[in-house]
N, C-alpha and C positions, 0 to 999 in steps of 0.2 A: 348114567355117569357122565361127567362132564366130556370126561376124554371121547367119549363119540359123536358129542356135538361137535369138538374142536376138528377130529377128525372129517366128521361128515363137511361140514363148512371146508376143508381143506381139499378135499373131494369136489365138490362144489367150485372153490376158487381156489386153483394152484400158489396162486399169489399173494395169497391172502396173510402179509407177514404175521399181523398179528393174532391169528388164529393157529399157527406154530409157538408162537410166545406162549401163547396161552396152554397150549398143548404140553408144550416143555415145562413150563411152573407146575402145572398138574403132575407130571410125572415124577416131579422134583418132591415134590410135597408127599407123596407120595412115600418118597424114598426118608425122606427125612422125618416124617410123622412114624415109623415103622412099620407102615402097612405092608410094605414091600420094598427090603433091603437087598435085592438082588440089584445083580452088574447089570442086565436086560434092563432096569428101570432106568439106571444111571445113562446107558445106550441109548433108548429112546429119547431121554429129557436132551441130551448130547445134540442128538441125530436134528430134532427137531429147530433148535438154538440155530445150529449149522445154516437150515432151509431158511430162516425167519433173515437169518444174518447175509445168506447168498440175495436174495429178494430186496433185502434194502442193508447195506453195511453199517446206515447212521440213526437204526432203529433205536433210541433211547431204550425201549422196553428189551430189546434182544438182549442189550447189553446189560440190562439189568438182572435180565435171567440168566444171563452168563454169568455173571458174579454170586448168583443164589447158588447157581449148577455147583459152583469152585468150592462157595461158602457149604452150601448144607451137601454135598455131595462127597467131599475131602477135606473140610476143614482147612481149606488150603485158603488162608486170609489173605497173603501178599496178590493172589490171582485174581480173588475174588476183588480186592478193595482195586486193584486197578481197570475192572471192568464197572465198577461204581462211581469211580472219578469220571470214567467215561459220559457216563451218565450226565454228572453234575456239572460236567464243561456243557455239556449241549442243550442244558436247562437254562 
């Protein structure tokens, strides 16, 4: 599964923001396809966004997986579309 490569790679390099990003979209997707609608999923995809975003704050992709987290995790549009504007300013 993909999540153990992201993991192992994350293992491998601490730092490695975008291998958190990637980490967190997987869990997300995850959650949102209904493979797995638990809170634990929503935690992890969270958890990881957190690392991606401590490691570099002006990660376009962090922020864009923060606004999937908002969108496919809550439905929460107003949170999610201002973590995608974020995005589209730094494009």
């Amino acid at each position: 599964m993909a999540i153990n490569l992201y993991q192992k790679a994350i293992y491998l390099d601490p730092n490695f923001a975008s291998a958190y990003v990637m980490l967190a979209k997987s869990h997300i997707f995850l959650y949102w396809f209904q493979y797995d609608k638990s809170d634990n999923r929503l935690l992890k995809s969270k958890e990881a966004i957190d690392a991606a975003l401590r490691i570099d704050a002006s990660l376009p992709d962090a922020h864009l997986a923060m606004g999937q987290y908002y969108y496919m995790g809550f439905l929460n549009y107003s949170e999610a579309l201002n973590h995608f504007e974020t995005v589209l300013k730094s494009m």
